[in-house]
N, C-alpha and C positions, 0 to 999 in steps of 0.2 A: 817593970819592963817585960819581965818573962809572962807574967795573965796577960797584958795586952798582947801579947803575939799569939798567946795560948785562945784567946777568944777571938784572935783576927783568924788564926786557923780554925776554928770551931766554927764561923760565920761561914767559910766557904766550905766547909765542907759538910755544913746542913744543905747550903744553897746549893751544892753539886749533886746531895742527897735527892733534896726536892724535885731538881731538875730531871734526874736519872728517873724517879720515881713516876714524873707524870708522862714520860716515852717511852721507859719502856713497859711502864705496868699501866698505863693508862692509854695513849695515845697510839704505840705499836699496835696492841690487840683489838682498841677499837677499828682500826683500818683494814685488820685482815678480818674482822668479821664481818665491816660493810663489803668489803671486795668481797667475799662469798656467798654476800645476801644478791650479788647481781646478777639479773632473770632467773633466781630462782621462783620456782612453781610449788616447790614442796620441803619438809622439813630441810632436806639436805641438797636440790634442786634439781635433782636426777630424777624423777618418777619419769615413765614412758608411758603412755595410755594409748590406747588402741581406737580403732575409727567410734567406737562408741563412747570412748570418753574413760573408758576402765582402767583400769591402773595394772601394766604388763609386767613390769619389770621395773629395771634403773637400766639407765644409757651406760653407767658405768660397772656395770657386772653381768658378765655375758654364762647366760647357760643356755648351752647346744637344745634346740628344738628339736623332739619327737613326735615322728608318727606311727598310729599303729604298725606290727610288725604287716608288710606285702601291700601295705597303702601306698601312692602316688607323694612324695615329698617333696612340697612347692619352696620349701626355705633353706637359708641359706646356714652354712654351719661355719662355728668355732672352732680353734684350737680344742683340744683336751689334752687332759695330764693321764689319765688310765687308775686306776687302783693296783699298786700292788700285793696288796693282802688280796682282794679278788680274782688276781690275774688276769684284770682285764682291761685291753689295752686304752678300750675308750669310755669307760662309765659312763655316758653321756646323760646329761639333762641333772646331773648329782653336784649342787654345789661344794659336798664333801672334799670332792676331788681336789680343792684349794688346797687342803690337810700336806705339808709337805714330807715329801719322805727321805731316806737317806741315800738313795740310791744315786750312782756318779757316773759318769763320762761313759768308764770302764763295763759299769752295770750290763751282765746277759739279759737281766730282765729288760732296761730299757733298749736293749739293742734289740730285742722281740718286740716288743709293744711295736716301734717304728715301721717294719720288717710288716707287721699285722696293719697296720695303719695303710701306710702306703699300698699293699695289695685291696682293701678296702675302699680307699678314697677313689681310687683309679677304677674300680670296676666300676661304681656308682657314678662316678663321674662321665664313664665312658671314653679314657684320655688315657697311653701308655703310661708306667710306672715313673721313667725319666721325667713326666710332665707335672708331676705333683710335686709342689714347692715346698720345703725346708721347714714353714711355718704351720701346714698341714699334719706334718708327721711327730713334731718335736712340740709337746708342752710347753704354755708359758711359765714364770716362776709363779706368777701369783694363784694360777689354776682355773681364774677368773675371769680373765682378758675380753674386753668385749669388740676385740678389734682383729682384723686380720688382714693379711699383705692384698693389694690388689691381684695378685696371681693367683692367689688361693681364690679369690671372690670371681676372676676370670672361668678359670675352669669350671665354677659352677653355673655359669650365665644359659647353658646350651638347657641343663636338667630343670634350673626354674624355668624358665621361656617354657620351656613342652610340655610341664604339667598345670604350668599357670595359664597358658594359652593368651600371654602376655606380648610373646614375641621376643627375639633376644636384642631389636634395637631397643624395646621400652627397659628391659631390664637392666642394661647396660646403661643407660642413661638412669635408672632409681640406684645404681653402683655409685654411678660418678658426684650424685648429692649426695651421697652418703659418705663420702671419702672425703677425709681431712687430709690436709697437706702438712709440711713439717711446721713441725713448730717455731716460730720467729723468721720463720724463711731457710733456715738449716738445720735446726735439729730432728733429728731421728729420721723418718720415714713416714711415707704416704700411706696410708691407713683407713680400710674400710668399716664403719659402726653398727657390727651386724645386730643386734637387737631392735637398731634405728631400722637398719635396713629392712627387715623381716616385719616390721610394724607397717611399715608400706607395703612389700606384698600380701597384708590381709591377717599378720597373724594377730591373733584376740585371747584375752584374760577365759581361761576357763571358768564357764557357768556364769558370765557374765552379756545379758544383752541386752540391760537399759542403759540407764547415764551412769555418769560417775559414781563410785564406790560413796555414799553419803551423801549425796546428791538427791 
């Protein structure tokens, strides 16, 4: 009497094995790799390519565009974290800067960096100090962020318009397709995709201007 109960429990608890087995090591992982395979273009489905077809960046990792120092700057900028071993508040175009540091709330360093930022953004911008928004001045966590608040992308609308000779209703209008809305209808915040964005006002893969990279 005791092996038949010994092997009535031994049947269900292969067949719960088996079960568990083909969900969650089988069937789970297959689903979230077809869910990731959807519209992707590239290994991981973020490549960016520019009007010729080059490969710019990824949609999901934002590094700040530069131009030479006393050039005309048609694009539009990120967030930045700064270097603190550098002292410098904006490293800009340095994916390094992801690299997190220890510094907190309290920090005089990062109470300068901001203090630096904000006097910066606002002259180039051409818009008093009060008018530069919170997401401008203040680092994301990841260092990488390729997104930034519509206020931040606001402010800059007046400086592309006049060097792009784009006009500030056309660029205002390449802002508003570029901006996501929250997520599911409430999460988080409306959000613009400045790499997206900047690939539309014209920016292009250096040294690149035929077709696709292997193309």
């Amino acid at each position: 009497m005791h092996v038949m109960t010994f092997l009535r429990q031994l049947r269900v608890g292969m067949v719960v094995l088996l079960l568990l087995t083909a969900v969650v090591g089988v069937a789970y992982p297959a689903a979230v790799w077809a869910i990731s395979r959807l519209g992707a273009s590239g290994a991981e489905g973020s490549s960016l390519t520019d009007a010729n077809g080059c490969v710019v960046g990824s949609r999901l990792i934002g590094v700040d565009p530069q131009v030479p120092r006393g050039e005309p700057d048609p694009f539009f900028h990120l967030r930045v974290v700064g270097s603190v071993a550098d002292g410098d508040a904006f490293t800009p175009g340095d994916p390094a800067a992801a690299l997190p540091s220890n510094q907190g709330p309290s920090s005089e360093v990062l109470a300068r960096f901001v203090e630096e930022r904000r006097a910066v953004i606002a002259t180039r911008e051409g818009v008093s100090a009060q008018d530069v928004p919170v997401d401008a001045i203040t680092g994301p966590g990841s260092g990488v962020d390729p997104h930034i608040s519509p206020a931040y992308a606001a402010i800059q609308v007046s400086r592309v318009a006049r060097v792009t000779g784009l006009g500030e209703r056309r660029v205002r209008e390449l802002v508003a397709q570029h901006t996501d809305g929250r997520q599911l209808g409430f999460l988080g915040t409306e959000r613009v995709n400045v790499p997206e964005l900047n690939v539309a006002l014209g920016l292009t893969a250096p040294g690149c201007t035929g077709g696709p990279i292997g193309g």
